[in-house]
N, CA, C and O atoms as CSV, one atom per row, in Angstrom:
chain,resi,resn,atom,element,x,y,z
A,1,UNK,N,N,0.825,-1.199,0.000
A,1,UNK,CA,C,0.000,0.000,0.000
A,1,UNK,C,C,0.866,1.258,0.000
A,1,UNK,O,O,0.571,2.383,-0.405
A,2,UNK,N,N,2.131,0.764,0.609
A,2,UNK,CA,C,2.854,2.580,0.976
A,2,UNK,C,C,3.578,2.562,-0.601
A,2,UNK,O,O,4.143,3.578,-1.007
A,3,UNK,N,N,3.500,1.222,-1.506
A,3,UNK,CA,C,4.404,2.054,-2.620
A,3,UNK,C,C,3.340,2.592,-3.653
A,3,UNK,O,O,3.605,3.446,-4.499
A,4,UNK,N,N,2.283,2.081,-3.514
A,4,UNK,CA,C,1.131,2.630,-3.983
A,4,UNK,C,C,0.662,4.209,-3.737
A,4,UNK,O,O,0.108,4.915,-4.580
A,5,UNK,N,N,0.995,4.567,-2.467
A,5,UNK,CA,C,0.960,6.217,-2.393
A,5,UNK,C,C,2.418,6.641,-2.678
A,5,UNK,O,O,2.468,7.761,-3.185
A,6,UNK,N,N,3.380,6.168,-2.527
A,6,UNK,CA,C,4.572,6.811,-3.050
A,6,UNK,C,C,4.410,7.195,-4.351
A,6,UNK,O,O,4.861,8.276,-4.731
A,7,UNK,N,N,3.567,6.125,-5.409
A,7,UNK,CA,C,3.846,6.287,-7.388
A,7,UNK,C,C,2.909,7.049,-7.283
A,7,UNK,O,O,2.843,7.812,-8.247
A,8,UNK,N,N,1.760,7.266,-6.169
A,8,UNK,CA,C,0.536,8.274,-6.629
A,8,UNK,C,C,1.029,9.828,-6.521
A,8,UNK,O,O,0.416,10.689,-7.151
A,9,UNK,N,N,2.254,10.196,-5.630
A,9,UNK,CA,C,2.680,11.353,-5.540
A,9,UNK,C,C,3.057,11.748,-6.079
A,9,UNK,O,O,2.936,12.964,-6.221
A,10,UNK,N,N,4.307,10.503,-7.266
A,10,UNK,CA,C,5.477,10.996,-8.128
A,10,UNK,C,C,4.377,11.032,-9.293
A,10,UNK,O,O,4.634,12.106,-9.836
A,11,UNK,N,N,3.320,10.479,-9.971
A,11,UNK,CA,C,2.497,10.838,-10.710
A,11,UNK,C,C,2.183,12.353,-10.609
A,11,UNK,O,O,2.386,13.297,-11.373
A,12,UNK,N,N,1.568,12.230,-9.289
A,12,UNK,CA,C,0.837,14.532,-9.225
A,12,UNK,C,C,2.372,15.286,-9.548
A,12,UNK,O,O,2.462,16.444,-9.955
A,13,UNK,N,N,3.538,14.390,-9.283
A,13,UNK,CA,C,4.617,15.337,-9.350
A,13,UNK,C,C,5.146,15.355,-10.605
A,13,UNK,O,O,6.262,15.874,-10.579
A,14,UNK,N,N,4.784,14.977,-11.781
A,14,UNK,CA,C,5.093,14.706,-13.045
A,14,UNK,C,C,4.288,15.262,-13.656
A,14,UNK,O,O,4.736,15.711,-14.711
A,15,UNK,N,N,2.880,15.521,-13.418
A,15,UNK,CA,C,2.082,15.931,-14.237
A,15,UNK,C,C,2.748,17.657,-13.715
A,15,UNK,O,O,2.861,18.476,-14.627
A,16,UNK,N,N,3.184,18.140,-12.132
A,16,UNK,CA,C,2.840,19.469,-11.885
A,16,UNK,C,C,4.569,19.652,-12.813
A,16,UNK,O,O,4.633,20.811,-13.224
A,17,UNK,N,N,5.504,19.067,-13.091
A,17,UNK,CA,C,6.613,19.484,-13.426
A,17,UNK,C,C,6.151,19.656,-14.760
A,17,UNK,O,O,6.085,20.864,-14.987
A,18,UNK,N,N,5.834,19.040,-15.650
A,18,UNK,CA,C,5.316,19.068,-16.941
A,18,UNK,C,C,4.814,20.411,-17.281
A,18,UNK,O,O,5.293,21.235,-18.060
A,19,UNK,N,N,3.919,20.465,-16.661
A,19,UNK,CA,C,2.675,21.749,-17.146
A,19,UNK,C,C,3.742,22.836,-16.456
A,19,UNK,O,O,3.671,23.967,-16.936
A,20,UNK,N,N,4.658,22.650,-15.459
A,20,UNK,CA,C,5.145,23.533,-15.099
A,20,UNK,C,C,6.601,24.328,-16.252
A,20,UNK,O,O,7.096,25.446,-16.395
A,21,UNK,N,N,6.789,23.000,-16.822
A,21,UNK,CA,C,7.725,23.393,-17.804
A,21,UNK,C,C,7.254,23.815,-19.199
A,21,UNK,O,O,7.880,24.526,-19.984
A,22,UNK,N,N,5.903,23.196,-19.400
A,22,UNK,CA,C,5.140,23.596,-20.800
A,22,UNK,C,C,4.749,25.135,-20.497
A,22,UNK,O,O,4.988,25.902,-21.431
A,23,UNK,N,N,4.319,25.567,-19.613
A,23,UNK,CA,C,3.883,26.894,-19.768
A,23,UNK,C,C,4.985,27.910,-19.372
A,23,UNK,O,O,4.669,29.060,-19.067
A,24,UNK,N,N,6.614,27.389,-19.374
A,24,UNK,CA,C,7.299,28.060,-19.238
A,24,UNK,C,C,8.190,27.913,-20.670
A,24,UNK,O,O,8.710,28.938,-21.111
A,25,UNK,N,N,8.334,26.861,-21.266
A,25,UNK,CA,C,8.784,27.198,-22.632
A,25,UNK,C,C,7.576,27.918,-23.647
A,25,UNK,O,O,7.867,28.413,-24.736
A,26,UNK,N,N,6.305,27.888,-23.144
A,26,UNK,CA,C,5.586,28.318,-23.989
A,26,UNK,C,C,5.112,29.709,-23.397
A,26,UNK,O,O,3.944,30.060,-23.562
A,27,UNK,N,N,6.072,30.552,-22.664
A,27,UNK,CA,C,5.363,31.729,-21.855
A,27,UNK,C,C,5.245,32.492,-22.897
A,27,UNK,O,O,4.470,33.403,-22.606
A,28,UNK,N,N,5.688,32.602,-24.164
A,28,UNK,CA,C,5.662,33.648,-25.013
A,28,UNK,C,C,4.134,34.170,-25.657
A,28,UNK,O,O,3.738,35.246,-26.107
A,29,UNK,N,N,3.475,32.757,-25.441
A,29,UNK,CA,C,2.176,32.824,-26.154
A,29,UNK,C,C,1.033,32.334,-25.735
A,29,UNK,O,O,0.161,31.639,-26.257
A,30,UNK,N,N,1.233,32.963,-24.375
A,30,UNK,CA,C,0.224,32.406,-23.159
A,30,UNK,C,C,-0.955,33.540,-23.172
A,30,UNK,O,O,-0.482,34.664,-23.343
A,31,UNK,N,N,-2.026,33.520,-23.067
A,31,UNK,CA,C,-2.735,32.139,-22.575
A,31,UNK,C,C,-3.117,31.511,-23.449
A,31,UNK,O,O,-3.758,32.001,-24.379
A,32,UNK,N,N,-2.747,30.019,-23.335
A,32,UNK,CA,C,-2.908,28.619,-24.195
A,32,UNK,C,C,-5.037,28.498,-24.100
A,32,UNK,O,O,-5.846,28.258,-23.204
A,33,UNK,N,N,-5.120,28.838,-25.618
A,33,UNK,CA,C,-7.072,28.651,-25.069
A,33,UNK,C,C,-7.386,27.523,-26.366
A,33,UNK,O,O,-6.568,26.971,-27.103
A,34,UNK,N,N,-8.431,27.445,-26.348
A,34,UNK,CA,C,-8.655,26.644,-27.804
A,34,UNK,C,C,-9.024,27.398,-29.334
A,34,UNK,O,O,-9.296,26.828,-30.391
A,35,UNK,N,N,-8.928,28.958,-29.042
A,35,UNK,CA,C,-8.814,29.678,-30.179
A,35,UNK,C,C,-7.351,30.477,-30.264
A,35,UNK,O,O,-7.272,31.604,-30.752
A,36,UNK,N,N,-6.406,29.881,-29.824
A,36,UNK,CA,C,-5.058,29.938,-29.962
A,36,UNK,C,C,-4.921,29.318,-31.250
A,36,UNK,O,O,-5.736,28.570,-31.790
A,37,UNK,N,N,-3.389,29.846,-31.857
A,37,UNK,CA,C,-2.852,29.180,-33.065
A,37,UNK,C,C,-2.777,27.516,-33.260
A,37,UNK,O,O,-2.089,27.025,-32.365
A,38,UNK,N,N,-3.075,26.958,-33.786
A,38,UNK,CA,C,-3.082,25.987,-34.088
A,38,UNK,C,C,-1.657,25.162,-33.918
A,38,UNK,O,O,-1.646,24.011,-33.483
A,39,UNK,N,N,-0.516,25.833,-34.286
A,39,UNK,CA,C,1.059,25.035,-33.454
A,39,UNK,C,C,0.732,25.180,-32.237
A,39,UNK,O,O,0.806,24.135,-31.591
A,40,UNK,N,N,0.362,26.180,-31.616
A,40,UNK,CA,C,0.354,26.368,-30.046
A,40,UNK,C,C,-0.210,24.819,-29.542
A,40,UNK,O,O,0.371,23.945,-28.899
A,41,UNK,N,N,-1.390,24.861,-30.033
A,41,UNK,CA,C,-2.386,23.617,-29.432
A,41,UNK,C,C,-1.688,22.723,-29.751
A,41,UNK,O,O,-1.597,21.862,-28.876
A,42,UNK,N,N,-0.955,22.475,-30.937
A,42,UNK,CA,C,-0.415,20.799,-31.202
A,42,UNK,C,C,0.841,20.656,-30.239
A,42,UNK,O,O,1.124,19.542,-29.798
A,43,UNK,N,N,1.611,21.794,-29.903
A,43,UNK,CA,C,2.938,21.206,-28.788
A,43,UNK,C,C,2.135,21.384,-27.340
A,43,UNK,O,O,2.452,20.714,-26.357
A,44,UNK,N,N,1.258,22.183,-27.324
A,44,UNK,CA,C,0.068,21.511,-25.704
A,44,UNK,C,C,0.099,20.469,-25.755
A,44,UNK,O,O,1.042,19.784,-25.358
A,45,UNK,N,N,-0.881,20.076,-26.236
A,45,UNK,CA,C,-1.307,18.212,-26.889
A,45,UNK,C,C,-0.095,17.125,-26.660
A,45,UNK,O,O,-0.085,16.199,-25.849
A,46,UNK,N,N,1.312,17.640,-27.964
A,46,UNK,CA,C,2.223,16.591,-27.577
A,46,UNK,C,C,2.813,16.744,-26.018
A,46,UNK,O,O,2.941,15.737,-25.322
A,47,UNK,N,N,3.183,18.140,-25.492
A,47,UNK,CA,C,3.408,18.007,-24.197
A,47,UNK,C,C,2.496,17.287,-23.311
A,47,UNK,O,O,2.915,16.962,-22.200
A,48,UNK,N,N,1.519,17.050,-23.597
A,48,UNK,CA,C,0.408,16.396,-22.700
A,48,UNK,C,C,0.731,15.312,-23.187
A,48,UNK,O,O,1.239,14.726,-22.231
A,49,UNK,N,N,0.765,14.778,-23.881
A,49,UNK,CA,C,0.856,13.156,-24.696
A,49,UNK,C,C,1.742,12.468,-23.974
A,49,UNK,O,O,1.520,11.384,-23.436
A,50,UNK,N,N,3.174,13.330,-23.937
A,50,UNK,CA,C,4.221,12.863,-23.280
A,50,UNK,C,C,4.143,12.586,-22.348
A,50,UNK,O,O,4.697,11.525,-22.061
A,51,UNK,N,N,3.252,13.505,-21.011
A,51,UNK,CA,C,3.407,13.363,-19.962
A,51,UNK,C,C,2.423,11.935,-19.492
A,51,UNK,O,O,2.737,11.370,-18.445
A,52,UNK,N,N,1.202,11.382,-20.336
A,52,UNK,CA,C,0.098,10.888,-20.061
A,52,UNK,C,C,1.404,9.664,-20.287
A,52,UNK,O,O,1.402,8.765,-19.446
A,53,UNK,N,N,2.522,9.604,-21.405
A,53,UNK,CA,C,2.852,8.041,-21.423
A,53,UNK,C,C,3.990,8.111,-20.095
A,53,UNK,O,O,4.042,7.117,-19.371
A,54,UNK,N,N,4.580,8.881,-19.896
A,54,UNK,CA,C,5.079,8.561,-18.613
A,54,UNK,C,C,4.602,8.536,-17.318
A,54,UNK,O,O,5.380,8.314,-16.390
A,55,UNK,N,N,3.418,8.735,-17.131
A,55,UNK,CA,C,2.505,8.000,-16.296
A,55,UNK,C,C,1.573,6.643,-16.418
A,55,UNK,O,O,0.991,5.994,-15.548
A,56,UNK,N,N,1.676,6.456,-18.016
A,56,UNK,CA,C,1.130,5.174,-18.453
A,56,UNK,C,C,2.724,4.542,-17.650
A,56,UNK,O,O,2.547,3.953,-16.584
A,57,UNK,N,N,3.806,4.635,-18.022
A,57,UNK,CA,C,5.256,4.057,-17.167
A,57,UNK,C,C,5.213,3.776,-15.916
A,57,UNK,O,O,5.504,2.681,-15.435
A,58,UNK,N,N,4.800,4.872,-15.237
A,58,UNK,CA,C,4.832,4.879,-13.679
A,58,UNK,C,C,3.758,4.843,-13.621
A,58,UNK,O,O,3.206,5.911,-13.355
A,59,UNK,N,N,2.833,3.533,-13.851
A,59,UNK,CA,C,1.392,3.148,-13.268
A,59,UNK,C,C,1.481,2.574,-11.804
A,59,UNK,O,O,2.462,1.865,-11.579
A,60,UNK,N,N,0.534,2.799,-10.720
A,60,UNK,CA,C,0.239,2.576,-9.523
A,60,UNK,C,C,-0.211,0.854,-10.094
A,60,UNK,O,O,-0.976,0.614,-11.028
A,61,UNK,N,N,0.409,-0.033,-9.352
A,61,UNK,CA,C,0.415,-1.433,-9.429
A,61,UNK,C,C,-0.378,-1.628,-8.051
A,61,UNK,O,O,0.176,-1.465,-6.963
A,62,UNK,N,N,-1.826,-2.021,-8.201
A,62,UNK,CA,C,-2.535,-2.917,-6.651
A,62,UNK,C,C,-3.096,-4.263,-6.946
A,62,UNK,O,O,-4.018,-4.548,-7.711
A,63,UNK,N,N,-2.447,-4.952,-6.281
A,63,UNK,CA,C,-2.556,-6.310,-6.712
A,63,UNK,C,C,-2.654,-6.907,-7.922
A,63,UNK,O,O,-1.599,-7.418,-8.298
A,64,UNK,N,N,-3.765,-7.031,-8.806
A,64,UNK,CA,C,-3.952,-7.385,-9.630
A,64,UNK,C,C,-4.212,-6.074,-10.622
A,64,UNK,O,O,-3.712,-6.063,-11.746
A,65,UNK,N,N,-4.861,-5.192,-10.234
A,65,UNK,CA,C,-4.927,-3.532,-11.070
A,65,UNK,C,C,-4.369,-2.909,-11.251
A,65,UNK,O,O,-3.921,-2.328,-10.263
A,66,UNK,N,N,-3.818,-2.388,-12.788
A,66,UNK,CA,C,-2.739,-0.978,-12.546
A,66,UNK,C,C,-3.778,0.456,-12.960
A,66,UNK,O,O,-4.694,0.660,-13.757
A,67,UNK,N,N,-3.139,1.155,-12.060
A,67,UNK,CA,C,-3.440,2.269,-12.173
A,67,UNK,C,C,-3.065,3.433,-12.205
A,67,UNK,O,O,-2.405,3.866,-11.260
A,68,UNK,N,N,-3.422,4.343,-13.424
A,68,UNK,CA,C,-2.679,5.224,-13.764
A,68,UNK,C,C,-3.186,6.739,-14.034
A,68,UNK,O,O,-4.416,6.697,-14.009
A,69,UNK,N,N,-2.856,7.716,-14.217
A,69,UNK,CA,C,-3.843,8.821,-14.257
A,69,UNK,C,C,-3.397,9.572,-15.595
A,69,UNK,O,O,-3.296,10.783,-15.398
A,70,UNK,N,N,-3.238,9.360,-16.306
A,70,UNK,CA,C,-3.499,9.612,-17.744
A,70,UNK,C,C,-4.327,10.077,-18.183
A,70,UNK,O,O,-4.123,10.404,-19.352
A,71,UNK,N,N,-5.830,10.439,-17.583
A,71,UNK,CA,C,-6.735,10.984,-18.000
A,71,UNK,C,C,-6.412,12.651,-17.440
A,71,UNK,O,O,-6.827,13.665,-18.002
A,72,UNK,N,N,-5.691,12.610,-16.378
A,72,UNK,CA,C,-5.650,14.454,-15.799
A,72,UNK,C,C,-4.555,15.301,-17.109
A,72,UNK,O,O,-4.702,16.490,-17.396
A,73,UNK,N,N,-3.752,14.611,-17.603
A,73,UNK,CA,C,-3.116,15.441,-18.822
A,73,UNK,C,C,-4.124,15.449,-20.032
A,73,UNK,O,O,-4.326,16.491,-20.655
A,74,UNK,N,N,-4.970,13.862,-20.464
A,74,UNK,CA,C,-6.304,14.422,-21.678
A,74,UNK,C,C,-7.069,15.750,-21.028
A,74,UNK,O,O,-7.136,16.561,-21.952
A,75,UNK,N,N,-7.581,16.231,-20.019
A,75,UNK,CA,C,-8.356,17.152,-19.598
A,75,UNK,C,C,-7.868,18.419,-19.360
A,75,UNK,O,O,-8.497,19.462,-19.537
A,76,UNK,N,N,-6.338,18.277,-18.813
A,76,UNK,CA,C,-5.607,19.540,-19.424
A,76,UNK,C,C,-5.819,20.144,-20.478
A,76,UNK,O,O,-6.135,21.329,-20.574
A,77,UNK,N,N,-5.561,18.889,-21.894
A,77,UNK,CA,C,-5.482,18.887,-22.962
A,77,UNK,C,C,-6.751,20.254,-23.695
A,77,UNK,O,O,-6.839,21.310,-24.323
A,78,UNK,N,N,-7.536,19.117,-22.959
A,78,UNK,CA,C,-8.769,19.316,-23.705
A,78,UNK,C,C,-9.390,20.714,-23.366
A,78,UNK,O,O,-10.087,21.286,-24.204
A,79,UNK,N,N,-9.100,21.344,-21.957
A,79,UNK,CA,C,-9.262,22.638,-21.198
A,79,UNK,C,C,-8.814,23.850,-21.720
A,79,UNK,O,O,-9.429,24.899,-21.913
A,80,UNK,N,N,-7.352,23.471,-21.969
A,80,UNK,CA,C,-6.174,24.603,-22.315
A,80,UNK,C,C,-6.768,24.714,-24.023
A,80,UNK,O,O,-7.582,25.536,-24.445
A,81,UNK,N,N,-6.245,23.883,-24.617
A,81,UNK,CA,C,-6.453,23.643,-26.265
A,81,UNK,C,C,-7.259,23.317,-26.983
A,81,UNK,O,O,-7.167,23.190,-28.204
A,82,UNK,N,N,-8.576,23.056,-25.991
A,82,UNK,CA,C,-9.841,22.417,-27.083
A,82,UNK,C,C,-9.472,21.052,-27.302
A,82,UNK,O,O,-8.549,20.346,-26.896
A,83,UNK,N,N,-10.688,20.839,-28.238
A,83,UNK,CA,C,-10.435,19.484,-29.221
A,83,UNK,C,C,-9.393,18.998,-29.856
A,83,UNK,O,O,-9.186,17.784,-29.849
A,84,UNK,N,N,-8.452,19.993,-30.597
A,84,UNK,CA,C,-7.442,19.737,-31.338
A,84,UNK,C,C,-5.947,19.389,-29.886
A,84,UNK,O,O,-4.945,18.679,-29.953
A,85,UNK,N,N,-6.241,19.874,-29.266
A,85,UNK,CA,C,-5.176,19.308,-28.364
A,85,UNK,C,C,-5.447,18.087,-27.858
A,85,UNK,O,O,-4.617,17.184,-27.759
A,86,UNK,N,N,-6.852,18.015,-27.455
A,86,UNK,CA,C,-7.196,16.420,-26.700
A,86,UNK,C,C,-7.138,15.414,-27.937
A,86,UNK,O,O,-6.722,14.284,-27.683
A,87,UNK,N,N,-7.493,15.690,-29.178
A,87,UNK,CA,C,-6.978,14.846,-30.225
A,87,UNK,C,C,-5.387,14.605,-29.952
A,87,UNK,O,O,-5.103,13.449,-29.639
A,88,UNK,N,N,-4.588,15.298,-30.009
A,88,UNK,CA,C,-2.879,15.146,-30.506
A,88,UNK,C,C,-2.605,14.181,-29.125
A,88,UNK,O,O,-1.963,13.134,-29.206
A,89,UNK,N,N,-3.128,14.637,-27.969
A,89,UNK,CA,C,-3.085,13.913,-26.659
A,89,UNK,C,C,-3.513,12.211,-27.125
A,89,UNK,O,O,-2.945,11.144,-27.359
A,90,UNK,N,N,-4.080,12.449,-27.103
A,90,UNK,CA,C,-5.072,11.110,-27.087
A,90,UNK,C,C,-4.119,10.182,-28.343
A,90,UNK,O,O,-3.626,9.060,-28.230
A,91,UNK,N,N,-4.095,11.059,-29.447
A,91,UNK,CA,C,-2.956,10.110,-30.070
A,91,UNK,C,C,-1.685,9.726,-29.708
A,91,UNK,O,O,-1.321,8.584,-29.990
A,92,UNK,N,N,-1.215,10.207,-29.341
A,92,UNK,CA,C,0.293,9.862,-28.988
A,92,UNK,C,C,0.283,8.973,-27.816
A,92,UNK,O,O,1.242,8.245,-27.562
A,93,UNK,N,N,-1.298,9.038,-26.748
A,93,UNK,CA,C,-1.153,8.057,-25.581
A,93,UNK,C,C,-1.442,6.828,-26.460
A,93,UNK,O,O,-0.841,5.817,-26.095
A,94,UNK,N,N,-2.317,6.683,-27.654
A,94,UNK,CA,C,-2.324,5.446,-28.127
A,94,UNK,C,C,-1.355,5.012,-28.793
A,94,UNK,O,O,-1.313,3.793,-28.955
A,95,UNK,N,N,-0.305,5.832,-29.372
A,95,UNK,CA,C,0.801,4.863,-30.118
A,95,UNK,C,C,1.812,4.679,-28.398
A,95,UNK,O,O,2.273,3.552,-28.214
A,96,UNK,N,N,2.004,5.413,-27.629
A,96,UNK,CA,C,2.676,5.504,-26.554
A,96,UNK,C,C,2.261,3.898,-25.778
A,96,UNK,O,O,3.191,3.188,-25.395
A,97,UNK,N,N,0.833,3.446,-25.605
A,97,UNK,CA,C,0.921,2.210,-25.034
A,97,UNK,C,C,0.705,1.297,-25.972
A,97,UNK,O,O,1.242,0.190,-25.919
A,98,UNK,N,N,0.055,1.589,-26.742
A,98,UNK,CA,C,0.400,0.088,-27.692
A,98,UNK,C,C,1.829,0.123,-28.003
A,98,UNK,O,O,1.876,-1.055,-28.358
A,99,UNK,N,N,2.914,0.490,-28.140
A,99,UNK,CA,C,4.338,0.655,-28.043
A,99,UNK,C,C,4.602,0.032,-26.557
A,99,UNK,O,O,5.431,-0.864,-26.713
A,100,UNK,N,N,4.342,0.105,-25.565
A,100,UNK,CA,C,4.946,-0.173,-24.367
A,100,UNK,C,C,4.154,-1.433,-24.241
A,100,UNK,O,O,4.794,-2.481,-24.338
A,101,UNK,N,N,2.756,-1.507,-24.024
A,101,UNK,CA,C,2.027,-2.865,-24.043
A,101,UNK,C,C,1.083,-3.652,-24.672
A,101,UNK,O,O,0.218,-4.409,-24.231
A,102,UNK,N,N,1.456,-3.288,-25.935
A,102,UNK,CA,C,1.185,-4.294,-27.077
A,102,UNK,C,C,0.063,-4.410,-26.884
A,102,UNK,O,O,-0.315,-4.207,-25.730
A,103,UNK,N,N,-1.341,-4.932,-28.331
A,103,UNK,CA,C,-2.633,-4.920,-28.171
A,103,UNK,C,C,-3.068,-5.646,-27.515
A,103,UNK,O,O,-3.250,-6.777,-27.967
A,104,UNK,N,N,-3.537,-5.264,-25.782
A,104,UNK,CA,C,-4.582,-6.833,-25.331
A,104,UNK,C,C,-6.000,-6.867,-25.907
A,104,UNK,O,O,-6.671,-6.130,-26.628
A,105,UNK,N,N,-6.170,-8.045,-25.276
A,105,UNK,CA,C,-7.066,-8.617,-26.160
A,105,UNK,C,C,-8.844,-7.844,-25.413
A,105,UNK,O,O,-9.805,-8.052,-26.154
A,106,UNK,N,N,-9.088,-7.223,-24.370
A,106,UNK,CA,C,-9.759,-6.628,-24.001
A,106,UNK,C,C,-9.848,-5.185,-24.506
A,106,UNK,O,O,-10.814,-4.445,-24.318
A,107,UNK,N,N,-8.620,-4.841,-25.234
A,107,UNK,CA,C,-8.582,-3.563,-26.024
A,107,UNK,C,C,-8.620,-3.681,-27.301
A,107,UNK,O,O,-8.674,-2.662,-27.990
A,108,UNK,N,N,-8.601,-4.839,-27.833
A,108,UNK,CA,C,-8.634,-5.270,-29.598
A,108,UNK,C,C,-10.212,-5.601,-29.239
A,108,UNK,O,O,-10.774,-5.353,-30.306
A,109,UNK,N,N,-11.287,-6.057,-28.248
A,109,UNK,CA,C,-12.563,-6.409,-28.262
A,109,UNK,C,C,-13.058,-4.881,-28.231
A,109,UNK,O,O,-13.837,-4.716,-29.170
A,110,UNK,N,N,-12.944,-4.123,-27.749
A,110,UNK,CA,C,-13.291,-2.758,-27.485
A,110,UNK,C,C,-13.280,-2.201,-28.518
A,110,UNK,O,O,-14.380,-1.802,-28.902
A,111,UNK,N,N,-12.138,-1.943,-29.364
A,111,UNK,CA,C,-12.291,-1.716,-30.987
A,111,UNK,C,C,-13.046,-2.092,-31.859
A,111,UNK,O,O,-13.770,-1.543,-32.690
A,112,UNK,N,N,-12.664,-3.637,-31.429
A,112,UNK,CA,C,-14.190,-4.277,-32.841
A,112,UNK,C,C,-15.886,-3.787,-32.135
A,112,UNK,O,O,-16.938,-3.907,-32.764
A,113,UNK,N,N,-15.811,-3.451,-31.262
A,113,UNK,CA,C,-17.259,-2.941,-30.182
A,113,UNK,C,C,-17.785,-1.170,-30.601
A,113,UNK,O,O,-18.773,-0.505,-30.291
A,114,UNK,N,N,-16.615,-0.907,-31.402
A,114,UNK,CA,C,-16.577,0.284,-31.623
A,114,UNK,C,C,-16.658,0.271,-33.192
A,114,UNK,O,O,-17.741,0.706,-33.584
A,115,UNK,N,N,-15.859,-0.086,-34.127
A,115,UNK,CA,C,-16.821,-0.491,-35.210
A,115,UNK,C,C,-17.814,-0.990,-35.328
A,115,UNK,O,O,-18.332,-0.510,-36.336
A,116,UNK,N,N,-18.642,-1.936,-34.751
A,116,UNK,CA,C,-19.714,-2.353,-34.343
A,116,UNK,C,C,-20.878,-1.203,-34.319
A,116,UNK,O,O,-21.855,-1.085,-35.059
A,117,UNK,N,N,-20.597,-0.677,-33.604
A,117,UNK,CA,C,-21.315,0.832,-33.171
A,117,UNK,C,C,-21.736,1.805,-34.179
A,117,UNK,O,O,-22.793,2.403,-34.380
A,118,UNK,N,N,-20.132,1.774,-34.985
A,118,UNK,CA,C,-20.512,3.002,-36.400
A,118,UNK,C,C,-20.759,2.670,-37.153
A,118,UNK,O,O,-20.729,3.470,-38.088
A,119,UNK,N,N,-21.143,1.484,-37.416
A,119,UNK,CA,C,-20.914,0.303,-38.681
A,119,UNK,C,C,-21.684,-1.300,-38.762
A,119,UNK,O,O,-21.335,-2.392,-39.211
A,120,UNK,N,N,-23.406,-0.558,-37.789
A,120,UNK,CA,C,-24.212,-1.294,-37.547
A,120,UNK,C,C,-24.625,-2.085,-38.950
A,120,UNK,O,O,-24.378,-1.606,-40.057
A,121,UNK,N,N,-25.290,-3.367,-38.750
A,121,UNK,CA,C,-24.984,-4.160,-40.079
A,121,UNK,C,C,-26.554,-3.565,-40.757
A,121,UNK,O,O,-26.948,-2.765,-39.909
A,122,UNK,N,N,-27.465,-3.612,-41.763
A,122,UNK,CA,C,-28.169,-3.412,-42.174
A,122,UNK,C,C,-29.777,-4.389,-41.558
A,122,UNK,O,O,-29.936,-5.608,-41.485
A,123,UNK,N,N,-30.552,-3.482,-41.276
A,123,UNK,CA,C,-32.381,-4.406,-41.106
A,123,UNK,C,C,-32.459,-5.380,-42.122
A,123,UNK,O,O,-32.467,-5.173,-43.335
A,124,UNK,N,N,-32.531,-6.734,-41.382
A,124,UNK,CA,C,-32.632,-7.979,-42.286
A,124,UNK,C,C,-31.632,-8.585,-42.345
A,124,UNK,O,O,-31.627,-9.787,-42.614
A,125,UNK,N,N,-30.609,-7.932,-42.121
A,125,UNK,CA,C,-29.175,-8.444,-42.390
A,125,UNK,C,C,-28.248,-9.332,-41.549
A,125,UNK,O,O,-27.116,-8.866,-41.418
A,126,UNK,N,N,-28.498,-10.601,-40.905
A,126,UNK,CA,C,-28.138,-10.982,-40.040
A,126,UNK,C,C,-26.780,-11.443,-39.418
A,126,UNK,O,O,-26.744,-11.876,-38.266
């Protein structure tokens, strides 16, 4: 349990160094909104991307669950930069863990669940 709050700290402390260093290489063209320039939002995004896979790295391990907070840099993302940042985010966390942990098979079912969805078969069509 105590290394479980130890990775939960160095997590808040990764995300606050991050944003702390993104809005200091990016002080020139602050405030970061979602009707900002369009480079602005995409190095938000990858700075967020980055930070979401090195917390996908340093996931909180409990017993059998890992857990990780990867979602507080998408919401940065998505806060600071709009859509176009939580897009660039969101991509780079998906090549970032399928790179580190390869497709499981509860995340390859989720996909086909998701074509499924947009790509309902036709009435009659069984």
């Amino acid at each position: 349990m105590e290394t479980g709050i130890n990775s939960f700290f160095i997590d808040i402390s990764l995300i606050f160094l991050f944003m702390s260093l993104t809005f200091y290489v990016m002080r020139k063209v602050l405030p970061i909104q979602p009707t900002s320039p369009l480079f602005v939002r995409f190095w938000f995004g990858v700075s967020n991307g980055l930070t979401a896979i090195l917390l996908i790295i340093n996931s909180i391990e409990l017993e059998d669950a890992r857990i990780d907070l990867r979602l507080i840099p998408i919401a940065l993302s998505a806060t600071f930069a709009g859509p176009f940042g939580a897009i660039v985010t969101l991509g780079l966390i998906f090549i970032g863990r399928t790179t580190l942990h390869g497709m499981s098979a509860p995340f390859v079912e989720s996909l086909q669940s998701l074509t499924r969805a947009f790509h309902p078969t036709p009435l009659g069509v069984g």
